[in-house]
C-alpha positions as CSV (number, residue, x, y, z in Angstrom):
1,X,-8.8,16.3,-23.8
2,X,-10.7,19.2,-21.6
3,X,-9.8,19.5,-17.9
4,X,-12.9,18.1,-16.2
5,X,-12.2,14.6,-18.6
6,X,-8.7,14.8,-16.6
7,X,-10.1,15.4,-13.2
8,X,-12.9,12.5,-13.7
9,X,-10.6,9.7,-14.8
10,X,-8.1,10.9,-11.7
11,X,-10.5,10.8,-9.6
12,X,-12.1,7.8,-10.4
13,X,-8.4,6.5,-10.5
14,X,-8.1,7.5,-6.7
15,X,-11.3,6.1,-5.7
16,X,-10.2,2.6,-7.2
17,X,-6.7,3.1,-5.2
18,X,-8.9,3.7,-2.1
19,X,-11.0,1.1,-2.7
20,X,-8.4,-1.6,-3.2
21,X,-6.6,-1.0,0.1
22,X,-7.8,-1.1,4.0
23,X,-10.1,2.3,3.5
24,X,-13.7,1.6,2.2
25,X,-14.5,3.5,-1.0
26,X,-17.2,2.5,-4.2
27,X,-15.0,1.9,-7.1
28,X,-17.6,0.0,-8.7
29,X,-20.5,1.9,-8.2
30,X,-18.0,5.0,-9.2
31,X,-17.3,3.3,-12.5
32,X,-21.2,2.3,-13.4
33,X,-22.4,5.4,-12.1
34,X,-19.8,7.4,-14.8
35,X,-20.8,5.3,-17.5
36,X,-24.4,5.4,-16.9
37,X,-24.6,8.9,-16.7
38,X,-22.2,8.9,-20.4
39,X,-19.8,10.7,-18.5
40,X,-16.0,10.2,-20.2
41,X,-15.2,7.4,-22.4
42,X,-15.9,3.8,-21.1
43,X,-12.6,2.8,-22.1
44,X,-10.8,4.9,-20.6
45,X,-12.8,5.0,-17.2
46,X,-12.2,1.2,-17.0
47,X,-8.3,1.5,-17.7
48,X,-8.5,4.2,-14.7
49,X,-10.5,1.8,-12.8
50,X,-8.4,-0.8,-13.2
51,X,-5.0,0.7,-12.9
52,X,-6.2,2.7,-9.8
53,X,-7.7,-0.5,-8.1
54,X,-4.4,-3.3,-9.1
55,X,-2.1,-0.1,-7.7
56,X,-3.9,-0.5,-4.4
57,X,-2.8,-4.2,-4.5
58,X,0.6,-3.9,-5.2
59,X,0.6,-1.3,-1.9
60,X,-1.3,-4.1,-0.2
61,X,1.8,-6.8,-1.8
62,X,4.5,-4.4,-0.9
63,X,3.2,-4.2,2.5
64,X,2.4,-7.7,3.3
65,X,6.6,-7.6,2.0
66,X,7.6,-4.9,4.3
67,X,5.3,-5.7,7.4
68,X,5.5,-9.5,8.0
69,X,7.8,-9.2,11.0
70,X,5.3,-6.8,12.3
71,X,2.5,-9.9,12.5
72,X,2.1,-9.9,16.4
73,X,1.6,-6.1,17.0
74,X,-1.9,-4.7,17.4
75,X,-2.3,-2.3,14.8
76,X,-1.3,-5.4,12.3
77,X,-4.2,-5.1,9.9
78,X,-5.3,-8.8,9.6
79,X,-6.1,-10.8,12.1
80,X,-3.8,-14.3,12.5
81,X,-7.1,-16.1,11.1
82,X,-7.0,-14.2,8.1
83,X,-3.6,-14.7,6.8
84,X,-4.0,-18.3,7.3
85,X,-7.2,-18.1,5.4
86,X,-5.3,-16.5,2.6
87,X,-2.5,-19.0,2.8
88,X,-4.3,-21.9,2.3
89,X,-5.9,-20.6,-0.4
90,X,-2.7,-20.0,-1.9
91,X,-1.4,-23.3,-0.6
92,X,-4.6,-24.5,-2.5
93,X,-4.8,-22.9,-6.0
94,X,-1.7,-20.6,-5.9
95,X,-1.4,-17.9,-8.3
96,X,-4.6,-18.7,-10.2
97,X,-5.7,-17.5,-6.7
98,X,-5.2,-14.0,-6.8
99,X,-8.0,-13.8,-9.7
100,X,-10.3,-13.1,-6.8
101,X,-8.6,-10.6,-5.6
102,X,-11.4,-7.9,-6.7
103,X,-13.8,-10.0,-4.2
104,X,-14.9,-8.0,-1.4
105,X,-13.7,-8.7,2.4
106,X,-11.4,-11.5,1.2
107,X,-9.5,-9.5,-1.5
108,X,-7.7,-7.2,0.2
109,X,-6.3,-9.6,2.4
110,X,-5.4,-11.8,-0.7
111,X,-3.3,-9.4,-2.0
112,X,-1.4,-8.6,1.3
113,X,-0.8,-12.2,2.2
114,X,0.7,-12.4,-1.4
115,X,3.0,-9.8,-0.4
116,X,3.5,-11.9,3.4
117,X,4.2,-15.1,1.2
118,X,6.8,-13.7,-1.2
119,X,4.7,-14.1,-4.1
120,X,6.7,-13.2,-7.6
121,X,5.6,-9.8,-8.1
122,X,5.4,-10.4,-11.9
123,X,2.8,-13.1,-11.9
124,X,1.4,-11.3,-9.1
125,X,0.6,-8.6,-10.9
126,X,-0.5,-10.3,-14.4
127,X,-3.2,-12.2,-12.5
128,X,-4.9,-9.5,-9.9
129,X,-5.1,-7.5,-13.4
130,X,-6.7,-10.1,-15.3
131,X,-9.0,-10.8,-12.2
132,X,-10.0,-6.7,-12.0
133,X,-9.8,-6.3,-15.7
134,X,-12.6,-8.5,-16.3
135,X,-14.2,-7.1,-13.3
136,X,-14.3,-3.4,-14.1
137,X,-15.2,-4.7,-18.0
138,X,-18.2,-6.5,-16.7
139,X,-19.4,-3.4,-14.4
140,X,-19.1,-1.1,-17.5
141,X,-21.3,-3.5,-19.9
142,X,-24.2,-3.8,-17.3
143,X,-24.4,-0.2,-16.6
144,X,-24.3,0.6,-20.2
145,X,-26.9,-1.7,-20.7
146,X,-29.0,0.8,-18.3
């Protein structure tokens, strides 16, 4: 594989890490715009995508873990209102939840409440893949219909 292939799925791996925690980034438009523009193979680009964007939400798990007893402090990065908002839609439809977790404004706080409500990180995992999996796939098949 030539070094610019390399560099184009890493990067595209980085954006989707970006993109999946706190810091805004374009993984999707990233992803279409590679494709569209028959740059790599759209395999591969979604596997980067993909792995790159569910990495993100394990950091996001890991630090809804390793921050909970932080909650109350002013640089906590969700507001009391969203946590709740993420628990009851845990409470609600549990793990099948976390399919969402590609959704904009409400994913990334998905995935860190997982990590604030001790979610199995396992099951975690198999479902915010499915959920970004399908995502990714569906953003590749419309942009290589254009």
């Amino acid at each position: 594989m030539p070094w610019p292939d390399l560099t184009l799925y890493l990067g595209l791996f980085l954006n989707a890490l970006i993109a999946a925690t706190l810091l805004p980034a374009l993984s999707e438009v990233a992803l279409a715009s590679l494709i569209a523009t028959g740059k790599g193979q759209p395999i591969v680009l979604v596997l980067a995508a993909t792995s790159g964007n569910v990495l993100g939400s394990v950091i996001n798990w890991w630090l809804g873990l390793a921050c909970l007893k932080y909650q109350h402090r002013r640089w906590f990065p969700f507001s009391h209102t969203q946590l709740k908002r993420g628990s009851r839609l845990f409470d609600r439809f549990g793990y099948p939840a976390l399919l969402f977790a590609w959704l904009p404004v409400v994913g990334d706080p998905l995935t860190f409440a997982a990590g604030v409500l001790r979610m199995r990180f396992v099951p975690f995992v198999l479902f915010v893949t499915t959920g970004k999996l399908v995502r990714y796939i569906l953003i590749a098949l419309a942009a290589n219909a254009f």
